[in-house]
DSSP file (Angstrom, degrees, kcal/mol; ACC not computed):
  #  RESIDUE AA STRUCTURE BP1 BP2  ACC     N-H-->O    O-->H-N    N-H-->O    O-->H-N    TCO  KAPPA ALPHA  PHI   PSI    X-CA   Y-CA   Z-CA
    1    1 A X              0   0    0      0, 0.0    32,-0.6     0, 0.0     3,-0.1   0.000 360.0 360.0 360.0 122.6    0.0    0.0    0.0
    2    2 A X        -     0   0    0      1,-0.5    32,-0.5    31,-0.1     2,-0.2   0.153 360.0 -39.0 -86.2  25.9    1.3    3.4   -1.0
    3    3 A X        -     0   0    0     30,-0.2   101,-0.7    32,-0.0    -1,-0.5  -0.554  54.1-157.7 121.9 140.1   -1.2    5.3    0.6
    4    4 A X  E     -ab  35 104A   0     30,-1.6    32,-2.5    -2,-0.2     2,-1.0  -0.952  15.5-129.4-154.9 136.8   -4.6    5.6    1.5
    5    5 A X  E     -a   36   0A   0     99,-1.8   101,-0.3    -2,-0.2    32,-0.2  -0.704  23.4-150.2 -81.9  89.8   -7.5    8.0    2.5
    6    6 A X        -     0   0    0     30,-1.0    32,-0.4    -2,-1.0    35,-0.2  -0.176  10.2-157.2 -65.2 163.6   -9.5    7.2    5.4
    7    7 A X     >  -     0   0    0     99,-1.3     4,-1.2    30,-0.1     5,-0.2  -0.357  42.0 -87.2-110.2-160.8  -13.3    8.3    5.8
    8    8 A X  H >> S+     0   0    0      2,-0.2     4,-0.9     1,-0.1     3,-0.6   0.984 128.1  53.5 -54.9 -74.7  -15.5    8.7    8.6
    9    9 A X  H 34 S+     0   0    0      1,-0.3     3,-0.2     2,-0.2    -1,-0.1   0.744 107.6  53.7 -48.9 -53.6  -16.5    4.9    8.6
   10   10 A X  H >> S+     0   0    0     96,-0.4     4,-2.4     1,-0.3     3,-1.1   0.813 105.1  55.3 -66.9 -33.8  -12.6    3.8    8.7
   11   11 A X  H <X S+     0   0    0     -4,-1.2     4,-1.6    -3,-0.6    -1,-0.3   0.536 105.9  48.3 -64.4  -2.0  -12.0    5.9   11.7
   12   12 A X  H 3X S+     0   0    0     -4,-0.9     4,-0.8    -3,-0.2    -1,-0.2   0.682 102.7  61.8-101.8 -18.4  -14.4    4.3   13.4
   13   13 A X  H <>>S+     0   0    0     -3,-1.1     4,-1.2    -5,-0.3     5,-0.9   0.835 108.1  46.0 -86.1 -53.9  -13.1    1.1   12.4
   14   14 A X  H ><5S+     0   0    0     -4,-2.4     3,-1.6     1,-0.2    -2,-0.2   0.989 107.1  55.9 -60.1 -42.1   -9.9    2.1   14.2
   15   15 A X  H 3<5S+     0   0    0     -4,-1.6    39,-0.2     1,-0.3    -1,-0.2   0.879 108.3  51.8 -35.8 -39.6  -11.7    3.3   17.3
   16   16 A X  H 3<5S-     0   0    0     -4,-0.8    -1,-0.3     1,-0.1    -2,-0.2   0.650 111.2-121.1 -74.4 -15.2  -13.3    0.0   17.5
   17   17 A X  T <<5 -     0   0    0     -3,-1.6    -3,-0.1    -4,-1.2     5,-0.1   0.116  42.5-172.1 108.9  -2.2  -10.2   -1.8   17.3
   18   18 A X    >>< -     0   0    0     -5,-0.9     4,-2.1    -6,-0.1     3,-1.8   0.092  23.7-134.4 -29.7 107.9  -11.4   -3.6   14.2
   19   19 A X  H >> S+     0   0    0      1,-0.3     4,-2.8     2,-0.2     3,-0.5   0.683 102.1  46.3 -38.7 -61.7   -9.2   -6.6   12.8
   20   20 A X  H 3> S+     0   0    0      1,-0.3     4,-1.2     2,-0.2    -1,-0.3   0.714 110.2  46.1 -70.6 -34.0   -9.3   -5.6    9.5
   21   21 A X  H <> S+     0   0    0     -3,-1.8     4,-1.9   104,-0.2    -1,-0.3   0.784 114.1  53.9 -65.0 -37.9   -8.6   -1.9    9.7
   22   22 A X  H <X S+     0   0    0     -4,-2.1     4,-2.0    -3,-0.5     3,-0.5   0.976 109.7  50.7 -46.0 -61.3   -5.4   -3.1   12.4
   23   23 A X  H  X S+     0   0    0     -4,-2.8     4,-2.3     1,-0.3    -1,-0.1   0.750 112.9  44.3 -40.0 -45.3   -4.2   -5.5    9.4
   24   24 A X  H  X S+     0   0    0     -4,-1.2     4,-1.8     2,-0.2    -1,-0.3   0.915 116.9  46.3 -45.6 -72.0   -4.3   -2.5    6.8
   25   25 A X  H  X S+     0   0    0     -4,-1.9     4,-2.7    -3,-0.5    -1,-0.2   0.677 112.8  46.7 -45.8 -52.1   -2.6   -0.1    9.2
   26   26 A X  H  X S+     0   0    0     -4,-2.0     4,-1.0     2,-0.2     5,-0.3   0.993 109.5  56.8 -39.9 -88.3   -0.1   -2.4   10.2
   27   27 A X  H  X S+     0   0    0     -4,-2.3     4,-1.5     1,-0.3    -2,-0.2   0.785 112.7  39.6 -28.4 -55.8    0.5   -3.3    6.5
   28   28 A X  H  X S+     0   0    0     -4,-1.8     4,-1.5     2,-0.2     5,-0.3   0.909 108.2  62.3 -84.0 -23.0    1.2    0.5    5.5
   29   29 A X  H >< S+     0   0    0     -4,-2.7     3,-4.9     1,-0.2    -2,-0.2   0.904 108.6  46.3 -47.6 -66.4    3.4    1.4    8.8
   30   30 A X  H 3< S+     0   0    0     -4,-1.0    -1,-0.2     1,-0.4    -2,-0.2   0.640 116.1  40.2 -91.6 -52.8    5.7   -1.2    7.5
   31   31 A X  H 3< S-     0   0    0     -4,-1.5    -1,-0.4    -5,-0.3    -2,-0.2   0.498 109.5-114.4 -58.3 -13.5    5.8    0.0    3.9
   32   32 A X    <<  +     0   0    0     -3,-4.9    -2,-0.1    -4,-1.5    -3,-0.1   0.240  56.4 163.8 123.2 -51.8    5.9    3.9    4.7
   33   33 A X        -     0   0    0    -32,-0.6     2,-0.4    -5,-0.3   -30,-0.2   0.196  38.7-113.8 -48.6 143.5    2.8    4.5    3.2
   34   34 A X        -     0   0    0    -32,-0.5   -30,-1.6    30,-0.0     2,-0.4  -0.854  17.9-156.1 -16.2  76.8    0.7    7.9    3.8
   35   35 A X  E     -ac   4  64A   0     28,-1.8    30,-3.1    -2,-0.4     2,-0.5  -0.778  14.4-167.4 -88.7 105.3   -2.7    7.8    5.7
   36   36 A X  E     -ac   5  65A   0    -32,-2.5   -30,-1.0    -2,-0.4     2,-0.3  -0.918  10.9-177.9-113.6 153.9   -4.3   10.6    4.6
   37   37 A X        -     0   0    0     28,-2.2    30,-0.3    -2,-0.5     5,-0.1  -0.878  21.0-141.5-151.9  83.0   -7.7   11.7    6.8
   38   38 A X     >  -     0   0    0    -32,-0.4     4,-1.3    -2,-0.3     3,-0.5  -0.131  32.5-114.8 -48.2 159.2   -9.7   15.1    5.4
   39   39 A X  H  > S+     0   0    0     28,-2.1     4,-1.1     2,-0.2    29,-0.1   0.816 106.8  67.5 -78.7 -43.3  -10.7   16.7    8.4
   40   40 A X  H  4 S+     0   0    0      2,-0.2     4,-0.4    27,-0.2    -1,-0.2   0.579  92.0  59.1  -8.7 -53.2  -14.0   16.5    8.3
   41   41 A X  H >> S+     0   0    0     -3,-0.5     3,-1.8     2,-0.3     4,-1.8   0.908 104.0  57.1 -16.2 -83.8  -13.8   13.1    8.7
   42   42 A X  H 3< S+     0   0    0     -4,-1.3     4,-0.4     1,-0.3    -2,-0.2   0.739 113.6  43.9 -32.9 -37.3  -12.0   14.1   12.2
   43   43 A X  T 3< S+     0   0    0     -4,-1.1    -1,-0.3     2,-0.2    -2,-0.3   0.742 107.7  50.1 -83.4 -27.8  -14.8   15.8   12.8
   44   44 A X  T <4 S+     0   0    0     -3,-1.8    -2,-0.2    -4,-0.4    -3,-0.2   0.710 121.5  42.5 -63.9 -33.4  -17.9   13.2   11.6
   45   45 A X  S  < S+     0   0    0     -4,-1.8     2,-0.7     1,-0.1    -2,-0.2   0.526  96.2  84.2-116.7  -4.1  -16.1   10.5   13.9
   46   46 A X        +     0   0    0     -4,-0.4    -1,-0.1    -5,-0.2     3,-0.1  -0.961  38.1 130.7-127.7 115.1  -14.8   12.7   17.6
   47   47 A X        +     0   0    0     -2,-0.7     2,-0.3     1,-0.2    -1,-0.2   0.472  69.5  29.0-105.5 -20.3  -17.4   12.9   20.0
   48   48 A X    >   -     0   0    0      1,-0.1     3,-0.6     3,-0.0    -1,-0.2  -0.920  55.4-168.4-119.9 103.3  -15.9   11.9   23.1
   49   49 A X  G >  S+     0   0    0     -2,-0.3     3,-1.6     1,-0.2     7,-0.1   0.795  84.3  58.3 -63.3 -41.1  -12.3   12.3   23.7
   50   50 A X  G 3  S+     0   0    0      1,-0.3    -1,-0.2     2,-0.1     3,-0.2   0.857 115.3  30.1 -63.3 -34.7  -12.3   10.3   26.6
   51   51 A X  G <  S+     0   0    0     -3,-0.6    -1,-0.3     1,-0.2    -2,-0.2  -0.048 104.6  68.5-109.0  41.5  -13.4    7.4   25.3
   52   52 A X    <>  +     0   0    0     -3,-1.6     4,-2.3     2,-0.1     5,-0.2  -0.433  56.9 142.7-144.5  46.3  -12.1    7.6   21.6
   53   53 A X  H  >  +     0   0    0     -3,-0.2     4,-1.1     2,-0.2     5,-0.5   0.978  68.2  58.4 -71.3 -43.7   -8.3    7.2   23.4
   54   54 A X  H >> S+     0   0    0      1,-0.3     3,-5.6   -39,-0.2     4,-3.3   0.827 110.9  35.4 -13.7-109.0   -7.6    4.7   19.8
   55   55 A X  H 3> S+     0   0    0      1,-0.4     4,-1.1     2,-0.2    -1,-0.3   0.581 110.5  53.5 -43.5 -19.9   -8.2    6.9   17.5
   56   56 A X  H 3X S+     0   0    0     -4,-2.3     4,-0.8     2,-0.2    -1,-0.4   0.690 116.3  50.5 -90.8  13.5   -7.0   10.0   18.9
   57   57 A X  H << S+     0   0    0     -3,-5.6    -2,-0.2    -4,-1.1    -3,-0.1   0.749 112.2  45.0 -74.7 -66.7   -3.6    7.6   19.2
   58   58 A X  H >< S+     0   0    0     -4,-3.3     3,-1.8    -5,-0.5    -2,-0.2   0.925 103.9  65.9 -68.3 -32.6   -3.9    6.7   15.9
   59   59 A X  H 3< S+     0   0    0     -4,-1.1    -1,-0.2     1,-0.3    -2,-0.2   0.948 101.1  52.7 -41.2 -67.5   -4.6   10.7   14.8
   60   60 A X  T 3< S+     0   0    0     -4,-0.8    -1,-0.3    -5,-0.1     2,-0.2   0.124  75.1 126.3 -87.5  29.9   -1.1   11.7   15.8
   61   61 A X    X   -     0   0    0     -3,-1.8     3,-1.2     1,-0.1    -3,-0.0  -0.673  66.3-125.2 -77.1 155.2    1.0    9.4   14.1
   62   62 A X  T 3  S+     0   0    0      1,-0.3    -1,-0.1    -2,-0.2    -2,-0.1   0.212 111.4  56.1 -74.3  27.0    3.5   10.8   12.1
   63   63 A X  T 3  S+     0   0    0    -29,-0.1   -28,-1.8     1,-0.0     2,-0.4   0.055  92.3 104.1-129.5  18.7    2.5    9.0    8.9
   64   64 A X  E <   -c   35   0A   0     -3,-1.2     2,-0.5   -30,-0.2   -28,-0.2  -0.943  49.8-173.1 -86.3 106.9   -1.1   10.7    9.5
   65   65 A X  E     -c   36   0A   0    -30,-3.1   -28,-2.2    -2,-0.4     2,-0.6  -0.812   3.5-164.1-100.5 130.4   -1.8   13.3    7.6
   66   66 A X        -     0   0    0     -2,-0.5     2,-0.3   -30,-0.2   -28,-0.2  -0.955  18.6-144.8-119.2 127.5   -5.1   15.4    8.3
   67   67 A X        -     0   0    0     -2,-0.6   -28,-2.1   -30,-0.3   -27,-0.2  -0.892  11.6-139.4 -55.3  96.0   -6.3   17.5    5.9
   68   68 A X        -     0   0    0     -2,-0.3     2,-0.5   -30,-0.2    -1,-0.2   0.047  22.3-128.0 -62.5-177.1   -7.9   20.5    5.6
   69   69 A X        +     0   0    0    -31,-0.1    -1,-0.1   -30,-0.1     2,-0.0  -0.860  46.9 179.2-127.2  97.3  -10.7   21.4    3.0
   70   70 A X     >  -     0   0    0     -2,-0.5     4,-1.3     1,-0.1     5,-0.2  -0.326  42.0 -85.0 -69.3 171.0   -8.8   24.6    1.6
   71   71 A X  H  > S+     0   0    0      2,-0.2     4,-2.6     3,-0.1     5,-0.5   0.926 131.3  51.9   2.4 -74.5  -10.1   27.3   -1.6
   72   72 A X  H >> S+     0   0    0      1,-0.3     4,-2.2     2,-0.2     3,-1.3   0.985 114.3  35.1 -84.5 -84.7   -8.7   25.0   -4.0
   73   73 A X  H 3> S+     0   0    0      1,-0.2     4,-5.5     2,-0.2    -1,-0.3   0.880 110.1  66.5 -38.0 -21.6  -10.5   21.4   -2.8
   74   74 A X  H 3X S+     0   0    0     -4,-1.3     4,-7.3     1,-0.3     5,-0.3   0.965 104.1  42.1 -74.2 -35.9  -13.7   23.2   -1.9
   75   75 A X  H <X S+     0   0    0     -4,-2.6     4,-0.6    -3,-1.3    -1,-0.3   0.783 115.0  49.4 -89.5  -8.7  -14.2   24.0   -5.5
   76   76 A X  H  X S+     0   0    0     -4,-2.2     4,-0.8    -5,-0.5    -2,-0.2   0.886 109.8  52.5 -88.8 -26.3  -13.2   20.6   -6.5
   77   77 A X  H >X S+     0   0    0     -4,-5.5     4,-1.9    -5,-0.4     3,-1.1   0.941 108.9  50.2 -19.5 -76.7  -15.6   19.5   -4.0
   78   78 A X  H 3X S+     0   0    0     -4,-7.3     4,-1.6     1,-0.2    -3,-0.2   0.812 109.9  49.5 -44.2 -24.9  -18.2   21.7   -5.7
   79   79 A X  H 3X S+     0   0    0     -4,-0.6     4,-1.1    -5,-0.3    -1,-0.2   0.797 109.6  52.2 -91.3 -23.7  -17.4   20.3   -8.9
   80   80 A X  H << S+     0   0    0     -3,-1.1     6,-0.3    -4,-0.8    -1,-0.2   0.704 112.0  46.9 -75.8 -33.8  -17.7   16.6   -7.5
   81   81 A X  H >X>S+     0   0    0     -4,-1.9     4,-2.2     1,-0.2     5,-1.4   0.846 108.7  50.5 -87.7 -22.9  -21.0   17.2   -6.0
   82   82 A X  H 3<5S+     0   0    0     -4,-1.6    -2,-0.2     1,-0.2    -1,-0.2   0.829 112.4  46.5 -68.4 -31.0  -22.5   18.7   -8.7
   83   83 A X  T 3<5S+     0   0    0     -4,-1.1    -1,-0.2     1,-0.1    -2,-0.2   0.429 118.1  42.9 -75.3  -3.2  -21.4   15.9  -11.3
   84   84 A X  T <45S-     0   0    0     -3,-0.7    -2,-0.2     2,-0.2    -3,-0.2   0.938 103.6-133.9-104.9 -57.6  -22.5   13.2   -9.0
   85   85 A X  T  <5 +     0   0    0     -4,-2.2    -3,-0.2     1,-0.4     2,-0.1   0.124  66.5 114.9 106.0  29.8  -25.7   15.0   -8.0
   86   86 A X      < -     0   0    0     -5,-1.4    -1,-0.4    -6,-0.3    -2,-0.2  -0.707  59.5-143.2-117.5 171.3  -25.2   14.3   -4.3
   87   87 A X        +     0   0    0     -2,-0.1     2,-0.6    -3,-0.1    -1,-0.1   0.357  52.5 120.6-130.6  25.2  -24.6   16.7   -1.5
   88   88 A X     >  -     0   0    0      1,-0.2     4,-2.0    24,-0.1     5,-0.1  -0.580  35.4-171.9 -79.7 121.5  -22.1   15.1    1.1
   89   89 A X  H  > S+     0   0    0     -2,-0.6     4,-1.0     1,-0.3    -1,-0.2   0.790  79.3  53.1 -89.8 -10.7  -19.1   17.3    1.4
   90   90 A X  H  4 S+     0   0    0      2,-0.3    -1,-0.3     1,-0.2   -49,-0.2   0.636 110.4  45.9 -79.6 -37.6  -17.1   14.9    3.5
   91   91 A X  H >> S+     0   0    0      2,-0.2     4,-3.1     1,-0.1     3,-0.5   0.842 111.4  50.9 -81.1 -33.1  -17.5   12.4    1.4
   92   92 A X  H 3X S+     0   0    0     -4,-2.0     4,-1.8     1,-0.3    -2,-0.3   0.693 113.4  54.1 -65.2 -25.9  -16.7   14.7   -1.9
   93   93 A X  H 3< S+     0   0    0     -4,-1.0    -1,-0.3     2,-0.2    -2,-0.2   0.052 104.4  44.2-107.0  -1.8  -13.8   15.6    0.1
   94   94 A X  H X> S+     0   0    0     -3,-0.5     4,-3.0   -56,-0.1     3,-1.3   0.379 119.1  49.9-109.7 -57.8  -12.3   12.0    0.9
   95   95 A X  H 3X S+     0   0    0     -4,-3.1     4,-2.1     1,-0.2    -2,-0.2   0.928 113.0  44.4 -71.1 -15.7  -13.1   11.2   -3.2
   96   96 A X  H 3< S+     0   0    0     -4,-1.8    -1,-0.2     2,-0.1     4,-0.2   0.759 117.3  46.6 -85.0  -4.7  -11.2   14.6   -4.3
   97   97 A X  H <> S+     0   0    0     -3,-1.3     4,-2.5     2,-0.1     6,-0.2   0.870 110.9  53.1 -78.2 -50.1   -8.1   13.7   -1.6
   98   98 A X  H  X>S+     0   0    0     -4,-3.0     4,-0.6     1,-0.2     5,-0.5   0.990 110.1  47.0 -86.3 -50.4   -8.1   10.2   -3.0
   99   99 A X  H  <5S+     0   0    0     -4,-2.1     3,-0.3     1,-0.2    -1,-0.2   0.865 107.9  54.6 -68.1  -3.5   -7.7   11.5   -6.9
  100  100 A X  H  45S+     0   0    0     -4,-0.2     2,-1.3     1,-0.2    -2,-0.2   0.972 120.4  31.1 -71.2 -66.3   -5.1   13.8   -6.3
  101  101 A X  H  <5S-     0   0    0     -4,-2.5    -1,-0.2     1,-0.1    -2,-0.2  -0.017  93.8-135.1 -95.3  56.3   -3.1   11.2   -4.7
  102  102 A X  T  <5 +     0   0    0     -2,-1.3     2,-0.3    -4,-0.6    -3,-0.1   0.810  56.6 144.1   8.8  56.5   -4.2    8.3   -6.5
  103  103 A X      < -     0   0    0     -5,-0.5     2,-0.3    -6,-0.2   -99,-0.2  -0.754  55.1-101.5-112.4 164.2   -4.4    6.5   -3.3
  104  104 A X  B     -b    4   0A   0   -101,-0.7   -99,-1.8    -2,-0.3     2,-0.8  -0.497  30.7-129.0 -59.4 127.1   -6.8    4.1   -2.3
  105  105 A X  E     -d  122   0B   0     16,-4.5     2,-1.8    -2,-0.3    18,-1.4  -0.754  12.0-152.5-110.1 116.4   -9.8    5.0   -0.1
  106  106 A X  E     +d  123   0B   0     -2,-0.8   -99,-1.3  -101,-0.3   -96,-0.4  -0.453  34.0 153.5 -91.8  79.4  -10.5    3.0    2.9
  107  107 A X  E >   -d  124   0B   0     -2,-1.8     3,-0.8    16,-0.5    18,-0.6  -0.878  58.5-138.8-138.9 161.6  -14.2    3.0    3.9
  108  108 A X  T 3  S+     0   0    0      1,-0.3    -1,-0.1    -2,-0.3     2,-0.1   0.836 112.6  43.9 -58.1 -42.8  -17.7    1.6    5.5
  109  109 A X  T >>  +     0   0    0      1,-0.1     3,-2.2    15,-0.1     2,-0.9  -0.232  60.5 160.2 -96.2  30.2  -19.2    2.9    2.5
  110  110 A X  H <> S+     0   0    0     -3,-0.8     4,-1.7     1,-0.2    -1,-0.1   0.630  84.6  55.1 -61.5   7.7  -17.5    2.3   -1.1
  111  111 A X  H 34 S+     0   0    0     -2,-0.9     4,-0.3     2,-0.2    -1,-0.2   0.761 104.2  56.8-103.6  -3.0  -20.7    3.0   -3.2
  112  112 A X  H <4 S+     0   0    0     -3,-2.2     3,-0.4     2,-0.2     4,-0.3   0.847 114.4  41.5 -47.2 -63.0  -20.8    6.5   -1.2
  113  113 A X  H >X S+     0   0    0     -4,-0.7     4,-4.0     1,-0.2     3,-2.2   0.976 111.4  52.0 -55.4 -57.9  -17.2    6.9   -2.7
  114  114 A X  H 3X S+     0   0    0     -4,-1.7     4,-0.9     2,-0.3    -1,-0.2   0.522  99.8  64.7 -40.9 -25.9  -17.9    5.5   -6.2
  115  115 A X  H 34 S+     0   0    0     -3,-0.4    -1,-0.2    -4,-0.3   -29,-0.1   0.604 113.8  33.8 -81.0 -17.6  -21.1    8.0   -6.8
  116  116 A X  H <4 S+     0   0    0     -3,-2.2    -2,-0.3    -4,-0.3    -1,-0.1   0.733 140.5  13.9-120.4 -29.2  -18.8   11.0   -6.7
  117  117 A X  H ><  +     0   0    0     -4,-4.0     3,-1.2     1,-0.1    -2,-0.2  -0.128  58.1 178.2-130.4  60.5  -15.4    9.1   -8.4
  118  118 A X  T 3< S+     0   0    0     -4,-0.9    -1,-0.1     1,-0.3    -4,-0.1   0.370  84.3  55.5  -8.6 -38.9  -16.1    5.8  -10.1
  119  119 A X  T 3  S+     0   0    0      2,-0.1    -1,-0.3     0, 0.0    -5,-0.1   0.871  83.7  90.5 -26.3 -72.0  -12.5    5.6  -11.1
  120  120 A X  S <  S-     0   0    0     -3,-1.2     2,-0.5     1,-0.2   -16,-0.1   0.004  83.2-111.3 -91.5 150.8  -10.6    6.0   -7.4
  121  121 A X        -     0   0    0    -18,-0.1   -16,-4.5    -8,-0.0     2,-0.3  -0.830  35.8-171.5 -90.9 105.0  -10.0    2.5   -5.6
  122  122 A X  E     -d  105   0B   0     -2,-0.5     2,-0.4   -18,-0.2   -16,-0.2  -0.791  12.9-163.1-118.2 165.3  -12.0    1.8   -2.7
  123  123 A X  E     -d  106   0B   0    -18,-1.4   -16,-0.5    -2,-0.3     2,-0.2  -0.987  24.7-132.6-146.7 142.9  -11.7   -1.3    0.0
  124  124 A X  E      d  107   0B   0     -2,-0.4   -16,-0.2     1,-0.2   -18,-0.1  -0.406 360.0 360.0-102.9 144.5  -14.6   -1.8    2.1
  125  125 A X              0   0    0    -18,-0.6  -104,-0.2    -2,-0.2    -1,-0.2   0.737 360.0 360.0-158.7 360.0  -14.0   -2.3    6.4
């Protein structure tokens, strides 16, 4: 794995401690790889800091990168939702992360992803 975007759904997969999100995780520390996590995301999945001790663990590794939604993504955002017809920006905002860096998107949801990039590589957990 060179890299990957998590979504809401995959952060949630780490909170929970889910085997299949570990394996994945595991699988890019050891290669290098990039975990990149729009902010939004950060924001759909922390409600309790006290009990979400995982994930804010997993948050600050250095091979996490969290993401704003800057100028420049919000109108590629715009452009994503408008072609899709849908109106989740979080979600437009995981599939415009994932085609810039041709990474793979790692989520609950892949037909969420697929409506707004049909292209982009998704793997369900």
């Amino acid at each position: 794995m060179s890299g990957a975007i998590l979504d809401t759904g995959a952060l949630l997969a780490v909170e929970r401690g889910d085997r299949t999100i570990d394996v994945l995780l595991v699988q890019a520390k050891r290669t290098g790889a990039t975990l990149t996590v729009p902010a939004g995301c950060v924001a759909q999945a922390w409600r309790n800091p006290r009990r979400q001790a995982r994930l804010a663990a997993f948050l600050r590794r250095s091979y996490v990168d969290i993401v704003a939604l800057d100028a420049t993504d919000a109108r590629s955002v715009g452009l994503a939702l408008a072609a899709s017809g849908t109106t989740d920006v979080v979600d437009a905002h995981v599939a415009v992360c994932a085609l810039r860096r041709g990474a793979t998107v790692l989520t609950s949801d892949p037909e969420d992803i697929r409506s707004l990039a049909p292209t982009v590589a998704v793997h369900r957990v």
